[in-house]
C-alpha positions as CSV (number, residue, x, y, z in Angstrom):
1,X,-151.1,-142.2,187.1
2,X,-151.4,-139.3,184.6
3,X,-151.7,-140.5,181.2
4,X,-152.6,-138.2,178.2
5,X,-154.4,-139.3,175.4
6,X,-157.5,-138.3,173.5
7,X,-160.7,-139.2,174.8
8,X,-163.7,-141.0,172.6
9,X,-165.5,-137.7,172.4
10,X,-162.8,-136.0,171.3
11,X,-162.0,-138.3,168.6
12,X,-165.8,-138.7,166.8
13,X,-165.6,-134.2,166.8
14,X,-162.5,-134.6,165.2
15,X,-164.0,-137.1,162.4
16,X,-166.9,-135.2,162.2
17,X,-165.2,-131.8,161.1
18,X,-163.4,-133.8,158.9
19,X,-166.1,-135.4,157.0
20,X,-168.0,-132.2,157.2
21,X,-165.1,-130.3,155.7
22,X,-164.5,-132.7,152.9
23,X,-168.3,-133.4,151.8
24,X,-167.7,-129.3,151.1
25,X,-164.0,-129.4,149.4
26,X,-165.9,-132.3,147.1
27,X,-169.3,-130.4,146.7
28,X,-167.1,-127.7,145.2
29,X,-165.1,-130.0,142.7
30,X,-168.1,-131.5,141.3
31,X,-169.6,-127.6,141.1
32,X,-166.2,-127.1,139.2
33,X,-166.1,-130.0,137.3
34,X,-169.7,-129.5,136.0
35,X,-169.1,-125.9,135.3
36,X,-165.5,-127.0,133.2
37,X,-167.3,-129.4,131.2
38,X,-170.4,-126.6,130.0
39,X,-168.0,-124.4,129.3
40,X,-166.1,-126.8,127.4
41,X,-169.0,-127.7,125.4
42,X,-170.1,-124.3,124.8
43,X,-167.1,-124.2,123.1
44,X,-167.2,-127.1,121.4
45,X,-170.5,-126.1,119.7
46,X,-169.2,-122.3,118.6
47,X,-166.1,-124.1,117.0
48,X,-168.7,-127.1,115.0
49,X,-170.9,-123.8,114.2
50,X,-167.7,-122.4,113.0
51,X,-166.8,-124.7,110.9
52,X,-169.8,-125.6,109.2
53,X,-170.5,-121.5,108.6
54,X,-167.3,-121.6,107.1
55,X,-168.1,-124.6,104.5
56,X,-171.4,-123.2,103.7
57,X,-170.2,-119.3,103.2
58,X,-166.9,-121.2,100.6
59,X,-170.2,-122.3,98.4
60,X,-171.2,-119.4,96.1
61,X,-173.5,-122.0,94.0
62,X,-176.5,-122.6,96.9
63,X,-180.2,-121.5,97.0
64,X,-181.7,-122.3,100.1
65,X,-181.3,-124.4,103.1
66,X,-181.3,-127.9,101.4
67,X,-178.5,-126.5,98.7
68,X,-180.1,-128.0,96.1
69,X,-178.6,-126.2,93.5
70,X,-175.0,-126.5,92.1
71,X,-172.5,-128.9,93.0
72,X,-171.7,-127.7,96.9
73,X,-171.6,-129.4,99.8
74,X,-174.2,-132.1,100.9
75,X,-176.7,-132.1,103.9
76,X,-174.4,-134.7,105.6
77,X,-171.1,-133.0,105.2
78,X,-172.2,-130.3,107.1
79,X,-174.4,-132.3,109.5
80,X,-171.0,-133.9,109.9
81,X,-168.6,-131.1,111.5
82,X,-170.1,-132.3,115.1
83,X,-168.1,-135.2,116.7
84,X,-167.1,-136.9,120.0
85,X,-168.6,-136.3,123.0
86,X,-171.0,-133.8,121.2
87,X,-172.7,-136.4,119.2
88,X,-172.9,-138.9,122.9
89,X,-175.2,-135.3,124.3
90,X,-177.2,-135.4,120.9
91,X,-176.2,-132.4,119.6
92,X,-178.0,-131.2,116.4
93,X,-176.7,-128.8,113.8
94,X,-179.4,-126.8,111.9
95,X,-178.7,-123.9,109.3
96,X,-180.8,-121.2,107.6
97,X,-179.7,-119.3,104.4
98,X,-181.7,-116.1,103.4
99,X,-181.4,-113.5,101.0
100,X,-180.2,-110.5,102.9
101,X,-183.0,-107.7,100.9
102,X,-186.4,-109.6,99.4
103,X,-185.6,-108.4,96.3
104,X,-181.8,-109.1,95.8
105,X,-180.6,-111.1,93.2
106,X,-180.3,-115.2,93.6
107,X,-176.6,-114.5,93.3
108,X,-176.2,-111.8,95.5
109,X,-175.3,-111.9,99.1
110,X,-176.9,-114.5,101.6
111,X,-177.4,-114.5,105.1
112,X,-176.4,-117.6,107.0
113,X,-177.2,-118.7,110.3
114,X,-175.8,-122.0,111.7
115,X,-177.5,-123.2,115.1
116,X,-176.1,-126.2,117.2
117,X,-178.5,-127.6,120.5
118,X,-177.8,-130.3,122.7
119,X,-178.8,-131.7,126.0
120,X,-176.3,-130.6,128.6
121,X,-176.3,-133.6,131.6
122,X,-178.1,-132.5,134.6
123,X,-175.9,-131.7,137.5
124,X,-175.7,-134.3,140.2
């Protein structure tokens, strides 16, 4: 009798170069996945920074950081350009507003800088 069929061995090397070739195929889409969402909250911030540079640069009547002078925006409409999943990281907007020479005018031209941090999710 001459029967052909796989044999035990042969059928545990086939499952294991299966499994070994998918625990890589998934170890590179969680790389990918990790990589997508960084980038996409990268993103995320520049656009919120964005935004808020925008709002504070449209206000000719501000002073200093707090904007205590004139009738601009307030502390919390800028703090509140960051939204969705940015706010679940704990993402934090700060902003600086200089005078651009030490002795220019309190009208003249500012210097802005708008910062955004968060804490990115460890990979896993």
């Amino acid at each position: 009798m001459n029967k052909k069929a796989f044999t035990f061995v042969e059928l545990i090397a086939a499952t294991l170069i299966v499994a070994i070739l998918s625990a890589g195929v998934f170890g590179a889409f969680t790389g990918a996945f990790y990589i997508f969402n960084r980038s996409m909250h990268k993103m995320q911030a520049y656009n919120f920074a964005r935004d808020a540079l925008d709002r504070l640069r449209s206000n000719y009547n501000y002073n200093d950081s707090q904007m205590a002078v004139g009738n601009g925006h307030k502390e919390s409409e800028i703090s509140s350009v960051i939204k969705g999943e940015m706010l679940a990281l704990g993402a934090t907007l700060t902003y600086d507003v200089s005078y651009d020479l030490p002795e220019a005018e309190p009208d003249g031209y500012k210097k802005v800088k708008v910062h955004i941090n968060w804490n990115e999710r460890a990979f896993r």
